[in-house]
BALOBA-1460 file (C-alpha; in Angstrom, 3 decimals):
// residues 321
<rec num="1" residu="x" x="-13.731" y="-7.387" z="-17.555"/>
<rec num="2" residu="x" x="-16.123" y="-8.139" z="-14.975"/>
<rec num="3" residu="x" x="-14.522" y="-12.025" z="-14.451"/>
<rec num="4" residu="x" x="-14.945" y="-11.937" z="-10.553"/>
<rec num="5" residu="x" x="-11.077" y="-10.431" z="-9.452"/>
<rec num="6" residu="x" x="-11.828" y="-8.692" z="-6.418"/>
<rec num="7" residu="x" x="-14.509" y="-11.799" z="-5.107"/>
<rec num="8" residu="x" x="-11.673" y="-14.277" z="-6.540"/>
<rec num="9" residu="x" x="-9.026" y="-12.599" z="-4.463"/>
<rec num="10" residu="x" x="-11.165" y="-12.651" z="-1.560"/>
<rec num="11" residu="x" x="-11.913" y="-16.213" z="-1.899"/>
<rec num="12" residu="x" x="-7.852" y="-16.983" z="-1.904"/>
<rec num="13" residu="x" x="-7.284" y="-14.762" z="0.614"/>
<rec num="14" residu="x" x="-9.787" y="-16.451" z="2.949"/>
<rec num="15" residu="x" x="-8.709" y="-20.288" z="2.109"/>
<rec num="16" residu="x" x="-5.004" y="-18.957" z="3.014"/>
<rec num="17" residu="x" x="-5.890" y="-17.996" z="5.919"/>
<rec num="18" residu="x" x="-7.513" y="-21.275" z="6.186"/>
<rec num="19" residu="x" x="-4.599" y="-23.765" z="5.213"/>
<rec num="20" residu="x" x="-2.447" y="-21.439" z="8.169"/>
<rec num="21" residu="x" x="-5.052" y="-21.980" z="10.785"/>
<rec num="22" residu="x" x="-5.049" y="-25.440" z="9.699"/>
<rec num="23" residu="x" x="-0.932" y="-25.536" z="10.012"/>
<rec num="24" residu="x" x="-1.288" y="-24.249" z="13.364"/>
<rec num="25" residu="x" x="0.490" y="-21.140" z="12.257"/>
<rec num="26" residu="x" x="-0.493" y="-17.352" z="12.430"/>
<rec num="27" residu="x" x="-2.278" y="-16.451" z="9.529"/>
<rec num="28" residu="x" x="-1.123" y="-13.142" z="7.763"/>
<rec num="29" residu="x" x="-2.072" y="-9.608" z="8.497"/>
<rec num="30" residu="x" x="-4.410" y="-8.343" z="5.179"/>
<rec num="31" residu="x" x="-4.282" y="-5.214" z="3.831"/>
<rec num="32" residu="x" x="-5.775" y="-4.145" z="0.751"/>
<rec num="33" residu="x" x="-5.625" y="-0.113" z="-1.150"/>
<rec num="34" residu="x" x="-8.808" y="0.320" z="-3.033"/>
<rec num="35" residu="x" x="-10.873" y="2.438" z="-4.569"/>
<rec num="36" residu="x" x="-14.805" y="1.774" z="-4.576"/>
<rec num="37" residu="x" x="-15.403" y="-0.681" z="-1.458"/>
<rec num="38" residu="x" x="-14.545" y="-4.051" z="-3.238"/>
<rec num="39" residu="x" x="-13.845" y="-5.077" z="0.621"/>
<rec num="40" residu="x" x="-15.841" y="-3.600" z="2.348"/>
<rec num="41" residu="x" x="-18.161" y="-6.638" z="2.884"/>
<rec num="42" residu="x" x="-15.158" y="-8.833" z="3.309"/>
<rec num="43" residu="x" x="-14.084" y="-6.828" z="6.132"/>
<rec num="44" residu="x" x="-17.358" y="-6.171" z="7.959"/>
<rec num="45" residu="x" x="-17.692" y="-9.709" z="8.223"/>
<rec num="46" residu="x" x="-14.592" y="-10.671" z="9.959"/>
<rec num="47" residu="x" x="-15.689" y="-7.972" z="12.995"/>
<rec num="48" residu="x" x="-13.437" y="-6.880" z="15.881"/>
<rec num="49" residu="x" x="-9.886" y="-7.656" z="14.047"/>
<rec num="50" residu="x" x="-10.600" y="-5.831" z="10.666"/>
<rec num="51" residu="x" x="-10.974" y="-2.113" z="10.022"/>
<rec num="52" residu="x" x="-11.983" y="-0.077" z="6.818"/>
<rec num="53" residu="x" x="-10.460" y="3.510" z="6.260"/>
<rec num="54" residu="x" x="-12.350" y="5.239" z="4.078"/>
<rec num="55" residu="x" x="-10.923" y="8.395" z="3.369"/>
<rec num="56" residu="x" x="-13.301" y="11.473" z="2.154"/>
<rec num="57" residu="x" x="-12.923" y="15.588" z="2.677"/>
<rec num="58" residu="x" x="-15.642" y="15.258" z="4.256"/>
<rec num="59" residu="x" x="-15.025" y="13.458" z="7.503"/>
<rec num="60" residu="x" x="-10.750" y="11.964" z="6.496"/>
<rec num="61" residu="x" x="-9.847" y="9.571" z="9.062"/>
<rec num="62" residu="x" x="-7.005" y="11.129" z="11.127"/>
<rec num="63" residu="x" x="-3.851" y="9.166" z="11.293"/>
<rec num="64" residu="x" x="-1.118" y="10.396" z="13.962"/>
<rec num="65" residu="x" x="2.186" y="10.022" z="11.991"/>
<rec num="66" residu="x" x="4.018" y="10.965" z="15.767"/>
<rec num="67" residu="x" x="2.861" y="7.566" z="17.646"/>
<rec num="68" residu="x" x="5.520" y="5.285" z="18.188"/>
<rec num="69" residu="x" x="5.480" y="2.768" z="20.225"/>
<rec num="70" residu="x" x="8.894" y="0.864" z="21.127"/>
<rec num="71" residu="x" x="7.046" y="-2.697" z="20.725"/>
<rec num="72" residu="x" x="6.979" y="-1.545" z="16.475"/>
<rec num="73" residu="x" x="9.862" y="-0.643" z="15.873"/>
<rec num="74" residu="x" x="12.813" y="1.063" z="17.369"/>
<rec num="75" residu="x" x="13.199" y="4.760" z="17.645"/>
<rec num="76" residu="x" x="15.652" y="5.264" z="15.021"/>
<rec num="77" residu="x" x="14.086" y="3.709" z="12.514"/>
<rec num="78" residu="x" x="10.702" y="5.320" z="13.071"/>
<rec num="79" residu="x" x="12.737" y="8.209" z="12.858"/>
<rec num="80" residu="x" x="14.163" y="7.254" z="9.453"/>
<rec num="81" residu="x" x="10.607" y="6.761" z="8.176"/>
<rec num="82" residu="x" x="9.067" y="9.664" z="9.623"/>
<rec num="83" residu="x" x="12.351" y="11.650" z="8.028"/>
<rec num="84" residu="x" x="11.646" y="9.962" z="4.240"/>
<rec num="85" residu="x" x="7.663" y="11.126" z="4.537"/>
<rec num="86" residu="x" x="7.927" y="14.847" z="5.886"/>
<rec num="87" residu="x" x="10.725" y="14.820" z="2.920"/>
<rec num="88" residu="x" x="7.967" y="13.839" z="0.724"/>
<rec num="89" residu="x" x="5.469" y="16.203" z="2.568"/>
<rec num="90" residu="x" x="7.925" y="18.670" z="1.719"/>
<rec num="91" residu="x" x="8.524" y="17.972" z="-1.948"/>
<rec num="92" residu="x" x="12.015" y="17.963" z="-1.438"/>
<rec num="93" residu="x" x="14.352" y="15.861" z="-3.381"/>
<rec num="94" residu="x" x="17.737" y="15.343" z="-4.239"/>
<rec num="95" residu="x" x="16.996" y="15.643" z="-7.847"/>
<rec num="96" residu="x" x="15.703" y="19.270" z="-7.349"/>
<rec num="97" residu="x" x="17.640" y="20.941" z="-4.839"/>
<rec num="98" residu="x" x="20.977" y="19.404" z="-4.972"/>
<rec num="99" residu="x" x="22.989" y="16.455" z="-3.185"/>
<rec num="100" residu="x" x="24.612" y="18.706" z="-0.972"/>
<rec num="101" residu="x" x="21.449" y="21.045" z="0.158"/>
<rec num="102" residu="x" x="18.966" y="18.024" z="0.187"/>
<rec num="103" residu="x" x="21.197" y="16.047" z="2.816"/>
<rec num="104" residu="x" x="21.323" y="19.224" z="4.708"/>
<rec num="105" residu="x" x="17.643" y="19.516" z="5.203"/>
<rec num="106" residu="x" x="17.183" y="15.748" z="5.817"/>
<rec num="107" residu="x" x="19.537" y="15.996" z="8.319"/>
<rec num="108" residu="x" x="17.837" y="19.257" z="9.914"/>
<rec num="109" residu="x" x="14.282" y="17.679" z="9.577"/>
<rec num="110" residu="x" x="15.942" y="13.977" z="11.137"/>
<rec num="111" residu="x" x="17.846" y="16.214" z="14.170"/>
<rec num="112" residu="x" x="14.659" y="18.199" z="14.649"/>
<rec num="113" residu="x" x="12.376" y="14.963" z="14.937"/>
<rec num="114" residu="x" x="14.775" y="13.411" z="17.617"/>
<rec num="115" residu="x" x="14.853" y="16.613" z="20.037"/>
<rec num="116" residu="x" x="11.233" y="16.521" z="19.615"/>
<rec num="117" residu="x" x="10.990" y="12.583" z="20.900"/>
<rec num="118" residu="x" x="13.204" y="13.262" z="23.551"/>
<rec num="119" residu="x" x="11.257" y="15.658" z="24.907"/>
<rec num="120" residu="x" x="8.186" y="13.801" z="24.904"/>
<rec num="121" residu="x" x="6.213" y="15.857" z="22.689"/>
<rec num="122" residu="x" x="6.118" y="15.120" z="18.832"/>
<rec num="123" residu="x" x="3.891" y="16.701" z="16.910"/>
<rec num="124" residu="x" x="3.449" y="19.209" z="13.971"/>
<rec num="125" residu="x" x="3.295" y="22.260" z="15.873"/>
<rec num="126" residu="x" x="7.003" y="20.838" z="17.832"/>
<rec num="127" residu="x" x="8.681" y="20.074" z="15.273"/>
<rec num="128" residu="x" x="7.902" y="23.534" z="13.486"/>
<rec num="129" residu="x" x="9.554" y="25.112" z="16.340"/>
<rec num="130" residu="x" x="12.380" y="22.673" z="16.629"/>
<rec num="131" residu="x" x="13.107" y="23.598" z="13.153"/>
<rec num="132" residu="x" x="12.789" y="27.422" z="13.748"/>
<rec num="133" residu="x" x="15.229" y="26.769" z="16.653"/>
<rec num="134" residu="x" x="17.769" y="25.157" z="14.412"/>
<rec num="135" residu="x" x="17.568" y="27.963" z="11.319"/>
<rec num="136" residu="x" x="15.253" y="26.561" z="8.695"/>
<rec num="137" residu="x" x="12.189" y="28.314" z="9.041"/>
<rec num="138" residu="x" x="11.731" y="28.079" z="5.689"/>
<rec num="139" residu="x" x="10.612" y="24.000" z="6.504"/>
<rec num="140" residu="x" x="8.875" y="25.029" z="9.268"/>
<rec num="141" residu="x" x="7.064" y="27.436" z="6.749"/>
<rec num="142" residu="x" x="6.190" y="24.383" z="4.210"/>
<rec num="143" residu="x" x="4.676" y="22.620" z="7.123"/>
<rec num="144" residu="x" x="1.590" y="25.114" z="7.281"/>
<rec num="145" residu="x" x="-0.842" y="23.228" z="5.057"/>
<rec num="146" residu="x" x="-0.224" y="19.823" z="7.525"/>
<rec num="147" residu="x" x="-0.986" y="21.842" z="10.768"/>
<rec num="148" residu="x" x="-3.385" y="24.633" z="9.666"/>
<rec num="149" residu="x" x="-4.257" y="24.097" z="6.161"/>
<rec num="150" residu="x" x="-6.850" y="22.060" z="4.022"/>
<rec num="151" residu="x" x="-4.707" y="18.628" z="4.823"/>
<rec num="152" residu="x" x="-4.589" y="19.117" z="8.567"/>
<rec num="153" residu="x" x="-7.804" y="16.739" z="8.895"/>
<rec num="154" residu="x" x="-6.007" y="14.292" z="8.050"/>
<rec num="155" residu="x" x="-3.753" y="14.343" z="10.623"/>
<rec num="156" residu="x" x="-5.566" y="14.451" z="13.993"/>
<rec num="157" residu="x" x="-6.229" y="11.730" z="15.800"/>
<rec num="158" residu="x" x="-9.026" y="9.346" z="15.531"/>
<rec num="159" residu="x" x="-8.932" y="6.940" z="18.413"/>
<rec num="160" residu="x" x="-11.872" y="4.629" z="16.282"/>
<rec num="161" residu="x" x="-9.477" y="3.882" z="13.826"/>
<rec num="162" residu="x" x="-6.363" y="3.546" z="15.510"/>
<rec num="163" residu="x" x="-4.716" y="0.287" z="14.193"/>
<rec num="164" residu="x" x="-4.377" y="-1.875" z="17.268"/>
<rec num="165" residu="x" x="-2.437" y="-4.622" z="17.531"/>
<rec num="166" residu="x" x="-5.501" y="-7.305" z="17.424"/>
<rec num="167" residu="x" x="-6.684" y="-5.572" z="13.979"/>
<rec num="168" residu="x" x="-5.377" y="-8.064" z="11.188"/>
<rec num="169" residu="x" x="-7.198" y="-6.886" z="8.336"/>
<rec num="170" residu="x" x="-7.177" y="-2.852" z="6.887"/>
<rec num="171" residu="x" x="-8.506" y="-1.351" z="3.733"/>
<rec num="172" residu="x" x="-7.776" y="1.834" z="3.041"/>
<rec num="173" residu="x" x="-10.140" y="3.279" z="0.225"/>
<rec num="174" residu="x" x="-9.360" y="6.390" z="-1.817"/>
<rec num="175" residu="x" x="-12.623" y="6.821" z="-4.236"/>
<rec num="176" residu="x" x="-14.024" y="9.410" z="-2.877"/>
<rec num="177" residu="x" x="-10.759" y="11.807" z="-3.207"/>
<rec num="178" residu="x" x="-10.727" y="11.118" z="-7.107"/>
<rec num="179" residu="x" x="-11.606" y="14.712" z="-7.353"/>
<rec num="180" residu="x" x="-9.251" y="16.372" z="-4.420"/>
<rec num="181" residu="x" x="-5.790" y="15.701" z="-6.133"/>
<rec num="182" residu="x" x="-3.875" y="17.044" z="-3.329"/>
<rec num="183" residu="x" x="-5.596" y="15.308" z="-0.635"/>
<rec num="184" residu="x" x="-5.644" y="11.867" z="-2.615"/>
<rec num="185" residu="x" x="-1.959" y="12.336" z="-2.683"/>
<rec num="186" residu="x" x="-1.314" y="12.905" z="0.732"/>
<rec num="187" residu="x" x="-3.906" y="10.318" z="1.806"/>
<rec num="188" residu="x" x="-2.413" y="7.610" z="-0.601"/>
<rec num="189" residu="x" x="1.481" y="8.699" z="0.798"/>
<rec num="190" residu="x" x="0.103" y="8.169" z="4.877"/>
<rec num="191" residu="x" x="-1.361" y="4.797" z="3.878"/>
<rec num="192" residu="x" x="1.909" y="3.941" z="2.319"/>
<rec num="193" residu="x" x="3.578" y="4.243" z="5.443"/>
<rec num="194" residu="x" x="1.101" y="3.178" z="7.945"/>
<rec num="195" residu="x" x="1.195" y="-0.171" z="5.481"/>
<rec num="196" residu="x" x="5.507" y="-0.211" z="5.737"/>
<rec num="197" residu="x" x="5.557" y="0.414" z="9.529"/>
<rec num="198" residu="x" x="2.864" y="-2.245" z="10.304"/>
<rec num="199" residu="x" x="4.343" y="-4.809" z="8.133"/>
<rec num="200" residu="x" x="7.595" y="-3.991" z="9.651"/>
<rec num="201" residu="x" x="6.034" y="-4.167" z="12.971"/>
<rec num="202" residu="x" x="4.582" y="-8.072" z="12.154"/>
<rec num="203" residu="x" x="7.821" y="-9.032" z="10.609"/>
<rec num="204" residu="x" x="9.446" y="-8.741" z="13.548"/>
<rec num="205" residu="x" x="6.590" y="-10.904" z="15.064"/>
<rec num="206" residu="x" x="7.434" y="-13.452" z="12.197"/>
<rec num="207" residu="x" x="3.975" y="-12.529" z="10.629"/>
<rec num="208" residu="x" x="3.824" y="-12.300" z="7.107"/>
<rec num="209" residu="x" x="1.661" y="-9.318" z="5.312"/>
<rec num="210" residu="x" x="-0.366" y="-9.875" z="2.330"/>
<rec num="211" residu="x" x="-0.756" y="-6.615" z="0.397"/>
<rec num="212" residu="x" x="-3.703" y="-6.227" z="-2.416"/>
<rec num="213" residu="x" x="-3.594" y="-3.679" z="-4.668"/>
<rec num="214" residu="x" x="-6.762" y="-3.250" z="-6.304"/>
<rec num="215" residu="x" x="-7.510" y="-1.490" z="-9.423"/>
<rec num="216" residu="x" x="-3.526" y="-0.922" z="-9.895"/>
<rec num="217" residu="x" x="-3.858" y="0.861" z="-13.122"/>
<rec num="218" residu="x" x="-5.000" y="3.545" z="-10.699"/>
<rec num="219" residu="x" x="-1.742" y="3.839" z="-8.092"/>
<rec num="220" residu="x" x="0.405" y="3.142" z="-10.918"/>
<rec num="221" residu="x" x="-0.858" y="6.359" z="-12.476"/>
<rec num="222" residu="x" x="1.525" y="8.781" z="-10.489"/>
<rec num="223" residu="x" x="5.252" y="8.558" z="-9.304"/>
<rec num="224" residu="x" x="4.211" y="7.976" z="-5.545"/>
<rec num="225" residu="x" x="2.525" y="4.778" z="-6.418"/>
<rec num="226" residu="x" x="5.294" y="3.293" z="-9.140"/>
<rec num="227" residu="x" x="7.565" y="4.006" z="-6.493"/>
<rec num="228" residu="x" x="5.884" y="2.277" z="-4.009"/>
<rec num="229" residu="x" x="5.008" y="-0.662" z="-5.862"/>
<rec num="230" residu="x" x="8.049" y="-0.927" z="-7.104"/>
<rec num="231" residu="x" x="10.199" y="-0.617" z="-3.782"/>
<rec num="232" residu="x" x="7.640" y="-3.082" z="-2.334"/>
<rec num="233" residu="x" x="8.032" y="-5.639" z="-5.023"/>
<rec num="234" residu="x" x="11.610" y="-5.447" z="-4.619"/>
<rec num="235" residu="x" x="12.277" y="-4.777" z="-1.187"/>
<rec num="236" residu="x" x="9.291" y="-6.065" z="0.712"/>
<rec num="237" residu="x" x="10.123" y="-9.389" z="0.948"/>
<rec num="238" residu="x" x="12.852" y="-8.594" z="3.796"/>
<rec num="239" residu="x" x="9.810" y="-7.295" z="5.589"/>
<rec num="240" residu="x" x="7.439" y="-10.280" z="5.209"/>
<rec num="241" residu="x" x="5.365" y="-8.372" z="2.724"/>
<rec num="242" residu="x" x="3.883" y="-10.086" z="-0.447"/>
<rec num="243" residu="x" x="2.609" y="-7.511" z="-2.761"/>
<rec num="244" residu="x" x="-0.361" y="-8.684" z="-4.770"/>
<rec num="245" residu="x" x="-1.341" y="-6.148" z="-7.491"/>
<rec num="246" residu="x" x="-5.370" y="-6.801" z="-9.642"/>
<rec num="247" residu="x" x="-6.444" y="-4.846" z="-12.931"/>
<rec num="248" residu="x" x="-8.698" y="-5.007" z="-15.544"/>
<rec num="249" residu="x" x="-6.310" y="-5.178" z="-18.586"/>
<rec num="250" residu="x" x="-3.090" y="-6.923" z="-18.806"/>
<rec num="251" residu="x" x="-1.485" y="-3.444" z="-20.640"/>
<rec num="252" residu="x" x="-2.188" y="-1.580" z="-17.259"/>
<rec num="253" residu="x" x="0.951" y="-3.678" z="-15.807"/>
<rec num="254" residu="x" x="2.582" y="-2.779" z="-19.447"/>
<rec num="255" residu="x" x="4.842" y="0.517" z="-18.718"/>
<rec num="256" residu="x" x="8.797" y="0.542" z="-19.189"/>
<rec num="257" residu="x" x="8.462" y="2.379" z="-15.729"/>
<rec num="258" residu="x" x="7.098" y="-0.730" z="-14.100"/>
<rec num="259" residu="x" x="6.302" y="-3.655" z="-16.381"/>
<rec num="260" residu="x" x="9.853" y="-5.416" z="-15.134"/>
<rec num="261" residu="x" x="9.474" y="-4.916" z="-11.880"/>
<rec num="262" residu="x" x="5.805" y="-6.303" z="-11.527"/>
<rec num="263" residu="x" x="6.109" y="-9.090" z="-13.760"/>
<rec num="264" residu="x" x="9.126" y="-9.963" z="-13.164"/>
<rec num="265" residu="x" x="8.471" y="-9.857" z="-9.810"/>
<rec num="266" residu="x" x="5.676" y="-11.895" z="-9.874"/>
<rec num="267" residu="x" x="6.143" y="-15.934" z="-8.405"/>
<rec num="268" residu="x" x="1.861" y="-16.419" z="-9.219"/>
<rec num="269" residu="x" x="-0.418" y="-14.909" z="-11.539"/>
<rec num="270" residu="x" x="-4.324" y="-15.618" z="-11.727"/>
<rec num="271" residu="x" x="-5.569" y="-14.837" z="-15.195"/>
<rec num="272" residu="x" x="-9.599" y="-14.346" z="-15.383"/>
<rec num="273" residu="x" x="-11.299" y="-14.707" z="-19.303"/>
<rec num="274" residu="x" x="-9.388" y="-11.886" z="-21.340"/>
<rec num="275" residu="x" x="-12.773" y="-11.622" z="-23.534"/>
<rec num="276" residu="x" x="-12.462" y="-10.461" z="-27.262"/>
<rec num="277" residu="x" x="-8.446" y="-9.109" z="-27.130"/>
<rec num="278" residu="x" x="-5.386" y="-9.943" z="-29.222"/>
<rec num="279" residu="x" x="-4.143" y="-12.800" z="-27.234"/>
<rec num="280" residu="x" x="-0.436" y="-12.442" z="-28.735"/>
<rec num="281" residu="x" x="0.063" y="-9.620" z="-25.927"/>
<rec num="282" residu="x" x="-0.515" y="-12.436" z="-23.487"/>
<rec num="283" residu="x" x="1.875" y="-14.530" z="-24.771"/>
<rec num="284" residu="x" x="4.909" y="-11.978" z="-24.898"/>
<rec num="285" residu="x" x="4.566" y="-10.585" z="-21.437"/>
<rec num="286" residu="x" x="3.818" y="-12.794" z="-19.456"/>
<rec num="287" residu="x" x="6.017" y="-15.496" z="-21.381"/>
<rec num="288" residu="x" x="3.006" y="-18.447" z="-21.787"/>
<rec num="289" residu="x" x="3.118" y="-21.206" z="-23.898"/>
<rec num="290" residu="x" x="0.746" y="-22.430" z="-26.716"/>
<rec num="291" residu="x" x="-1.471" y="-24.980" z="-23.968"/>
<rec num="292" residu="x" x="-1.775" y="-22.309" z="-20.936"/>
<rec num="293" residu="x" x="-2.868" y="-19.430" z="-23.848"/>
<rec num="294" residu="x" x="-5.597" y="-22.757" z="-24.977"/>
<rec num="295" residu="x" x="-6.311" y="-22.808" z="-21.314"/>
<rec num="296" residu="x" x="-6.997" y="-18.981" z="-21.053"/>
<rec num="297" residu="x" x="-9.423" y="-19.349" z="-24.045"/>
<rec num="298" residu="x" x="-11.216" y="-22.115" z="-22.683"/>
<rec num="299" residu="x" x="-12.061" y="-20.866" z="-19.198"/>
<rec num="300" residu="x" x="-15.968" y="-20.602" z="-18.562"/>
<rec num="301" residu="x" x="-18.350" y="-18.464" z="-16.446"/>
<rec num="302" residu="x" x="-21.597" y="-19.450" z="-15.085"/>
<rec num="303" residu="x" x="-24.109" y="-17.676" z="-12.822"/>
<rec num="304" residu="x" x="-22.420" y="-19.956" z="-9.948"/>
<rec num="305" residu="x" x="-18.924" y="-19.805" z="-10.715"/>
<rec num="306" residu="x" x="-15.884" y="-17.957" z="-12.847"/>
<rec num="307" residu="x" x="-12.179" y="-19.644" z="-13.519"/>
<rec num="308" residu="x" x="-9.613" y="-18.505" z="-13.603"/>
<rec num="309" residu="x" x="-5.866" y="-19.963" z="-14.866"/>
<rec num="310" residu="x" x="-3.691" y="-19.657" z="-11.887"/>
<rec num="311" residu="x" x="0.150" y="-19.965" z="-13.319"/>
<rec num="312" residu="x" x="2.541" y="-20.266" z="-10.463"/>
<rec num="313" residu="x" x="6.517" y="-21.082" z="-11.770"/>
<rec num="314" residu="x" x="6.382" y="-23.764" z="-14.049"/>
<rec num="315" residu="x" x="2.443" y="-24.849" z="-13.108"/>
<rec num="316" residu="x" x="-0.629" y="-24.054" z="-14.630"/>
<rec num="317" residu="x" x="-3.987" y="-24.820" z="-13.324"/>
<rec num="318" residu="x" x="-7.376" y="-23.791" z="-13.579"/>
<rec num="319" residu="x" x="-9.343" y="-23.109" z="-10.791"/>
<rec num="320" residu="x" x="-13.147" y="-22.313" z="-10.005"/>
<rec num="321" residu="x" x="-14.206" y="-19.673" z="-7.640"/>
């Protein structure tokens, strides 16, 4: 609608971070998906501890899905992650080849991975002959396209945007992929886990992980995404991880697929100037009463400012960014 969500976000992201330093507490580690540079600016002012990753056929920024690093996370459960993702890289799933044949190949692709760590030497072009060794060439096969193909760029290393420990802030932005399916799917799947592992990582630190989704009618277009944002409204919680999800139109968050799990999910919810729509859709989903829908209604713009109706349990308040 053009009400200022992406600057508004910003602007509550940057006075949390605020009332932590103020606590004497560690502020939490930022990470935002987005497609179009919304944060870009927000990040190149922050400097050394913020990094945006934005990901293009031309020059994709290589991410090394074999680093592990004892100080993350233990082995197995690197493992276990690594395992779910090649699954994924794959295209396997239970659903399509069977209980008994899927856990057969998640177990091959899981034993494969480990002889491969404990011989020092994980990578693509290891694990295809681990899996070789142990009789499914036919998953070695599949992994072509990761180590040779069009998606390989993707994969090798690029030391400038390796995600230290110092970095607190990461964007990773998909617009330019809009028109590379495959890639965008791939791309949008390695920041997924990058964005699990990390926030795993700074749980263990007791560091929480705030999680902006922006234009979420986007990622909740395909099953990777309503997985995701469904497992991580659910689930992320354990890991320190509050999901925060922005869109244009209240319908976007409207799905049977999803609509229960976001908004349901959902402890706050800032509401910018719905402009000329039916406001009984606001009312039914997100359960408001007659005042806060009068409160909607009456929220103003100026060339200075924008408000917004910030609802969190059984408070409403209007507030001016």
């Amino acid at each position: 609608t053009g009400w200022g969500k992406s600057y508004a976000m910003q602007y509550q992201l940057a006075c949390a971070e605020a009332h932590y330093l103020a606590r004497g507490e560690t502020p939490p580690r930022l990470f935002f998906l987005d497609k179009g540079g919304s944060y870009r600016r927000f990040l190149e002012v922050r400097g050394a501890d913020a990094l945006y990753i934005p990901f293009s056929p031309d020059s994709p920024p290589g991410i090394d899905i074999f680093r592990h690093s004892a100080d993350e996370e233990p082995l197995e459960t690197h493992v276990s992650r690594l395992t779910w993702l090649l699954l994924d890289f794959l295209r396997l799933s239970e659903a399509d080849a069977g209980p008994a044949a899927f856990e057969a190949r998640k177990a091959a692709v899981q034993q494969a991975l480990f002889r491969v760590y404990e011989a020092g030497a994980a990578s693509f072009a290891s694990l295809e002959a681990e899996l070789t060794r142990l009789g499914h060439g036919e998953l070695a096969q599949a992994l072509y396209p990761y180590q040779h193909g069009s998606l390989a760029a993707l994969f090798v290393d690029n030391p400038r945007l390796v995600l230290a420990p110092h970095i607190n802030a990461v964007c990773w932005d998909l617009f330019r992929l809009n028109e590379h399916p495959d890639m965008k799917r791939v791309a949008l799947r390695l920041a997924v886990y990058q964005i699990r592992k990390l926030a795993y990582a700074a749980a263990r630190r007791r560091q929480t992980t705030y999680l902006v989704i922006d234009e979420a009618w986007d990622f909740l277009s395909g099953n990777l995404g309503i997985e995701f944002v469904i497992d991580a409204l659910r689930t992320g919680r354990k890991d320190g991880l509050a999901v925060i999800c922005l869109s244009q139109q209240l319908e976007d968050f409207a799905h049977p697929a999803f609509r229960a799990a976001i908004l349901g999910n959902a402890g706050s919810r800032l509401i910018g100037h719905p402009g000329k729509v039916n406001m009984q859709s606001f009312r039914e989903l997100l359960n408001l009463n007659d005042r806060q829908i009068d409160m909607i209604q009456r929220l103003k713009a100026s060339a200075d400012y924008r408000e917004f109706l910030l609802v969190t349990n059984d408070r409403s308040e209007v507030v001016r960014v």
